[in-house]
C-alpha positions in Angstrom: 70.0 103.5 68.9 69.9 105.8 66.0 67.9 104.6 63.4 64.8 105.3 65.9 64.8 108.1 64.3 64.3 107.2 61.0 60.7 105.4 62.6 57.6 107.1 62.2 53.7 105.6 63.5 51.8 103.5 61.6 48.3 104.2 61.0 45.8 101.2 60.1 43.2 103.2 58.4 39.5 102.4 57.9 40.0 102.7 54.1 42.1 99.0 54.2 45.8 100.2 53.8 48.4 100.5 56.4 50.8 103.3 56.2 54.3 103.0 56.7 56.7 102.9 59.7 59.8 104.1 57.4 62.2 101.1 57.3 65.7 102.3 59.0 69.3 100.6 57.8 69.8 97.5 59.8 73.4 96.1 61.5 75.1 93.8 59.4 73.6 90.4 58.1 74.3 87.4 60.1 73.3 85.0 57.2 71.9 86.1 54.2 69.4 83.9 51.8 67.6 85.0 49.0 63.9 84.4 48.8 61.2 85.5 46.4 58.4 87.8 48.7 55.3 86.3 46.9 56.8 84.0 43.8 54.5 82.0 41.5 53.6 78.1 41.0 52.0 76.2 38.7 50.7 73.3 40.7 49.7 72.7 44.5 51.1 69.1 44.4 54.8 69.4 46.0 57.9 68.0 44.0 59.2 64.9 45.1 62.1 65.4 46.7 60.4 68.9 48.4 61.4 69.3 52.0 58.2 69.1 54.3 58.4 71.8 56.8 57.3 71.3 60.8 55.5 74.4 62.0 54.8 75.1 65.8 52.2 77.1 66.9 49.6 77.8 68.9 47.2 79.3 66.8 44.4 77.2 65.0 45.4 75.0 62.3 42.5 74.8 59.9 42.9 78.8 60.2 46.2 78.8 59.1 45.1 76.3 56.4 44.4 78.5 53.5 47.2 80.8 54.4 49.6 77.2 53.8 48.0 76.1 50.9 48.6 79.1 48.9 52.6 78.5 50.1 52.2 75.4 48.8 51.2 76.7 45.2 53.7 79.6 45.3 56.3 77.2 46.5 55.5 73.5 46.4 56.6 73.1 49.7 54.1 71.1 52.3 53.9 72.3 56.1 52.7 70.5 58.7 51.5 72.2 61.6 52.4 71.2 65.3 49.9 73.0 67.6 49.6 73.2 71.6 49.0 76.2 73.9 51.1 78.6 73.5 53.3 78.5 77.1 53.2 74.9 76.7 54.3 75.1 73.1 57.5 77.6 74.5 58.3 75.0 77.4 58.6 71.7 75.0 61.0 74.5 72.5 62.8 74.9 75.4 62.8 71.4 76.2 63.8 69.5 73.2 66.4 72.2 72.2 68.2 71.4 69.4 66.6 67.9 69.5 63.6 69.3 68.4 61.2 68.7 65.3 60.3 72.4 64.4 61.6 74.0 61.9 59.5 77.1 62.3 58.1 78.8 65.2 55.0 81.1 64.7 54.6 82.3 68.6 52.2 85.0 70.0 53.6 87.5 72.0 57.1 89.5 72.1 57.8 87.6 75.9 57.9 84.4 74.0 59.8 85.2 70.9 62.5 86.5 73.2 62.9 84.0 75.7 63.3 81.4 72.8 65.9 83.8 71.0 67.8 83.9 74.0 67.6 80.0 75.0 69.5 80.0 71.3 66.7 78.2 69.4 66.7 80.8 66.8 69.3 81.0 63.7 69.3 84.5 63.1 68.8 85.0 59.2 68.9 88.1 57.0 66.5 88.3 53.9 66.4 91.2 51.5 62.7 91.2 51.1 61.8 91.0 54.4 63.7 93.3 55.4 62.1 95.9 52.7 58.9 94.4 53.6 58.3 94.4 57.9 59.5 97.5 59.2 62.5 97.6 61.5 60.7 98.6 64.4 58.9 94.9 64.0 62.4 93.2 63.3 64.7 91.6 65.6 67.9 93.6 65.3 69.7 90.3 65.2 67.8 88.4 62.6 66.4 85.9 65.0 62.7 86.9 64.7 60.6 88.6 62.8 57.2 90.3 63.5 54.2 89.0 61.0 51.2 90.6 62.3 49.9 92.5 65.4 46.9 93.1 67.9 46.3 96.3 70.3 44.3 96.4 73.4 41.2 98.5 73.2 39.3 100.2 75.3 36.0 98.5 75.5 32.8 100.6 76.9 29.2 100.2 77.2 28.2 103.3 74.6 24.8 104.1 76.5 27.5 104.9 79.8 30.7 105.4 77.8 32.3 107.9 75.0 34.8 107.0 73.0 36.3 110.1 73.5 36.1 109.7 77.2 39.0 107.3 76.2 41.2 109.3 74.1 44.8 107.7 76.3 45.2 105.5 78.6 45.8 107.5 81.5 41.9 108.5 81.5 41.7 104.9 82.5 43.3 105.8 86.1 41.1 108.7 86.6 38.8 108.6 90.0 35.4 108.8 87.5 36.2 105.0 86.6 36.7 104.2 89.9 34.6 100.6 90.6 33.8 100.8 86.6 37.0 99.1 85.1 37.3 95.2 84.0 40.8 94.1 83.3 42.6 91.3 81.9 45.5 89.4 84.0 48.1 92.4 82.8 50.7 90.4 84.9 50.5 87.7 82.1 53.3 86.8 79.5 50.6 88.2 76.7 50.7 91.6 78.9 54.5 92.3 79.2 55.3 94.2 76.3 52.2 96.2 76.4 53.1 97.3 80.2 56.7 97.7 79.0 55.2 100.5 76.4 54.0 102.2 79.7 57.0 102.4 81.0 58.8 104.3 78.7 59.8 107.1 78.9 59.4 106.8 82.8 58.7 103.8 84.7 58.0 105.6 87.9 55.1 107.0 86.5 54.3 103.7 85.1 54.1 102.2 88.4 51.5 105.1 89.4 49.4 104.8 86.0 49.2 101.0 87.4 48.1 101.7 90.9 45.7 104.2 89.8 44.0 101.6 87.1 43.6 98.5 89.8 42.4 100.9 92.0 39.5 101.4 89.6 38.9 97.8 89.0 36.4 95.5 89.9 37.4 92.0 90.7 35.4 88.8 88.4 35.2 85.5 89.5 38.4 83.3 88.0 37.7 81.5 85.2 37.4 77.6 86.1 36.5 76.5 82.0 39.1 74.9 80.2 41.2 77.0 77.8 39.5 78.7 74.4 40.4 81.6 72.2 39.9 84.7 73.7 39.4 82.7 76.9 41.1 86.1 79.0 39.0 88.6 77.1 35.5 86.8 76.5 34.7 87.2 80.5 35.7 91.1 79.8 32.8 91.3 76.9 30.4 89.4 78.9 31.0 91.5 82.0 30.4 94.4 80.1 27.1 92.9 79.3 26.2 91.9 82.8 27.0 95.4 84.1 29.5 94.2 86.3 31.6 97.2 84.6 31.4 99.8 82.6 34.7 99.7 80.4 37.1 97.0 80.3 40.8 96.7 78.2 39.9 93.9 75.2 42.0 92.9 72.6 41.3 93.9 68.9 42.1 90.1 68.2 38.7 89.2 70.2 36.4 92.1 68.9 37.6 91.0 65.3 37.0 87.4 65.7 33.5 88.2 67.4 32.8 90.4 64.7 33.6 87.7 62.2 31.7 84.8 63.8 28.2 85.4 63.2 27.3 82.3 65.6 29.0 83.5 68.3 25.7 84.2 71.0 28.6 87.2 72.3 28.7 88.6 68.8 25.4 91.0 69.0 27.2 92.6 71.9 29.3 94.4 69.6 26.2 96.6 68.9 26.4 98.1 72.4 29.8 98.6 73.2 32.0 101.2 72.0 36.0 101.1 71.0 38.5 103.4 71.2 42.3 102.7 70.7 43.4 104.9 73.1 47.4 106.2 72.8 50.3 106.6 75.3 51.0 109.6 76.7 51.0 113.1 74.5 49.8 111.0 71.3 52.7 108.8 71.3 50.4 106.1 69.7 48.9 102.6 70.6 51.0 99.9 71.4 51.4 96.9 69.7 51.6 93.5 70.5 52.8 90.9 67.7 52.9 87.3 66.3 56.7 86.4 65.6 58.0 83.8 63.4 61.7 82.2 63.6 63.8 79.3 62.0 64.7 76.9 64.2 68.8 76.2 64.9 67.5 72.5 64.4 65.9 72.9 61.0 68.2 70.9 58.3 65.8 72.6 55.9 66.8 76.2 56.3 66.1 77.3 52.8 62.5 76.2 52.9 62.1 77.7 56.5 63.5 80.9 54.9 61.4 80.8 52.2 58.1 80.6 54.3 59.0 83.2 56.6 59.5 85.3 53.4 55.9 84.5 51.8 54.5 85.6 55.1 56.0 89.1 54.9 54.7 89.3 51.1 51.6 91.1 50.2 49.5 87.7 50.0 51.3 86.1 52.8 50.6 89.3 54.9 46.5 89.5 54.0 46.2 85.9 54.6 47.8 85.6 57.7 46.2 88.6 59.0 42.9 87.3 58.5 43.7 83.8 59.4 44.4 85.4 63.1 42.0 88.5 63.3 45.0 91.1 63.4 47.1 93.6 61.3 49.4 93.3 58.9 52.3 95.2 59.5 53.8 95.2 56.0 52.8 99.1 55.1 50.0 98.9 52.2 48.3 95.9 53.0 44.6 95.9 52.4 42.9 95.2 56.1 39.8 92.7 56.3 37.0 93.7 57.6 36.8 92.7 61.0 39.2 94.5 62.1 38.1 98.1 60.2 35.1 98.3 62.3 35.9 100.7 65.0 38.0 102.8 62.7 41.7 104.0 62.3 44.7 104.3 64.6 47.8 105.7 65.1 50.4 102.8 66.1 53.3 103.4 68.9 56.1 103.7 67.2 58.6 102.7 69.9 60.7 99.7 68.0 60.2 96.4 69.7 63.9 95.9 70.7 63.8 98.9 72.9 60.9 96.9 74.8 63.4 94.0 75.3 65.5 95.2 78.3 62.0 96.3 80.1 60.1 92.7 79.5 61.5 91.4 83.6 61.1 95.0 84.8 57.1 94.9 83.9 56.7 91.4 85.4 58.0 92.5 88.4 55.7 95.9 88.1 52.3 93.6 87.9 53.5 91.6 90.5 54.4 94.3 92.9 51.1 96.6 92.2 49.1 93.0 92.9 50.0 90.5 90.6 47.2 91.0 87.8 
């Protein structure tokens, strides 16, 4: 693959821009469609005869509410929003197949976008500006996805016990000095694939031992028996922190963004104690990230329109919004950060191109489930 070459890291810096990963040349359109990045309206009210989009997701939709009325404006097209959680969202795509009502699909996690690209419910598309505007290594070679914003996993201390330092990578997290201190999330999750697959290049052997060494050092919680929220796999993480059931635990930047942003959240003064590093993959390698994807359905008789919003979300506006609509980063290089998520500072993103993770997605199931099933 040689346009890895052409990649370099991103870094999300505390001063609100995102450098770039340098775009490389991509393989040869499979359709192309030309829509504006972040075109102008005059009116929110849609035309008559506008096509009304169906969006799946499973991420809030009075969130994603400003984020669609501004598309409205800029394009007078109306979206409806389908929402469910987000496995059970990927089983009824599956299901319904070409039979289905969605015309977009905005899905967490790499897992998901590529087991729907590769049950065929994806009409792979090519569009100039988004392609000059989300970086290849975010892009499905094939058109079928794209990447729209992104979250790490951070490492998460009590800062009266814990540097940040002490956390530079995240092979300190295996070290015998954390042994009995270390809260994880289920990493044998679908939301956990991609980021074990980062560990497993260049070598998954020593993967395998980084994972061995990092459940050895972790203390077991109580399963959760509450009914499904946001953040429901991290909050326990934060709270165990609190409770000094550990000392560091592996929390995702979407959580301590969205705690950070909710001042009536009773785990929000925690923030105050804890301290948050972004630690990087081997020799400085970088931070892996994990992304939201969006697609256009093979179903959608509105192709245009599905275009056309997968377009505004890769446009400066589009990108902001979105990106504070679901506590993460943009990934179009240069787009002002909110503030939750500039707390804790800048870092250095793995630059590893998300199809390269593709191949290794069954390999680090079958990692998690043969170290112990996290």
């Amino acid at each position: 693959m040689g346009w890895r070459a052409a990649l370099f890291g991103t870094l999300l810096s505390v001063s609100g821009t995102a450098a770039a990963i340098v775009p490389a040349p991509q393989p040869p359109a499979v359709a192309q469609a030309a829509a504006p990045g972040d075109p102008p309206a005059p009116s929110a009210e849609p035309a008559k005869d506008a096509p009304r989009l169906t969006l799946y997701t499973s991420f809030d939709p009075q969130r994603l509410a400003p984020l669609l009325a501004e598309f409205l404006k800029a394009s007078g097209i109306p979206v409806q929003v389908e929402m469910d959680q987000a496995d059970l969202l990927l089983g009824r795509l599956l299901r319904e197949g070409a039979t289905t009502a969605a015309d977009v699909v905005l899905l967490p996690t790499l897992t998901r976008a590529e087991r729907a690209a590769t049950a065929g419910l994806f009409v792979p598309v090519t569009v100039p500006d988004i392609d000059k505007a989300i970086p290849a290594a975010y892009r499905d070679p094939g058109g079928r996805w794209i990447a729209v914003t992104g979250f790490v996993r951070a490492a998460v201390g009590l800062a009266e016990k814990v540097k940040a330092s002490d956390l530079a990578r995240y092979d300190d997290l295996a070290k015998p000095s954390f042994k009995g201190r270390l809260c994880l999330p289920p990493l044998g999750r679908l939301a956990s694939r991609s980021f074990l697959a980062t560990q497993m290049i260049p070598d998954p052997m020593a993967a395998e031992t980084w994972l061995k060494g990092v459940t050895a050092n972790a203390v077991t919680l109580p399963p959760e028996t509450v009914a499904p929220v946001p953040d429901a796999e991290d909050r326990p993480l934060v709270q165990a922190l609190l409770d000094g059931k550990c000392d560091v635990a592996l929390i995702g930047s979407r959580t301590l963004a969205r705690l950070s942003d909710k001042g009536d959240d009773p785990l929000r003064p925690a923030l105050d104690k804890l301290s948050v590093s972004f630690p990087t993959l081997g020799e400085g390698r970088g931070t892996p990230v994990d992304v939201v994807t969006i697609g256009a359905t093979q179903a959608t008789g509105r192709r245009e329109a599905a275009v056309k919003l997968m377009a505004y979300l890769t446009s400066d506006t589009g990108q902001r919004l979105l990106a504070e609509a679901l506590w993460g980063y943009p990934l179009k290089p240069g787009t002002p950060l909110s503030n939750p998520v500039t707390r804790w500072g800048p870092f250095k993103a793995d630059p590893t191109p998300l199809s390269q993770l593709l191949p290794l997605l069954p390999q680090a199931a079958a990692l998690a489930d043969r170290v112990g099933g996290m």
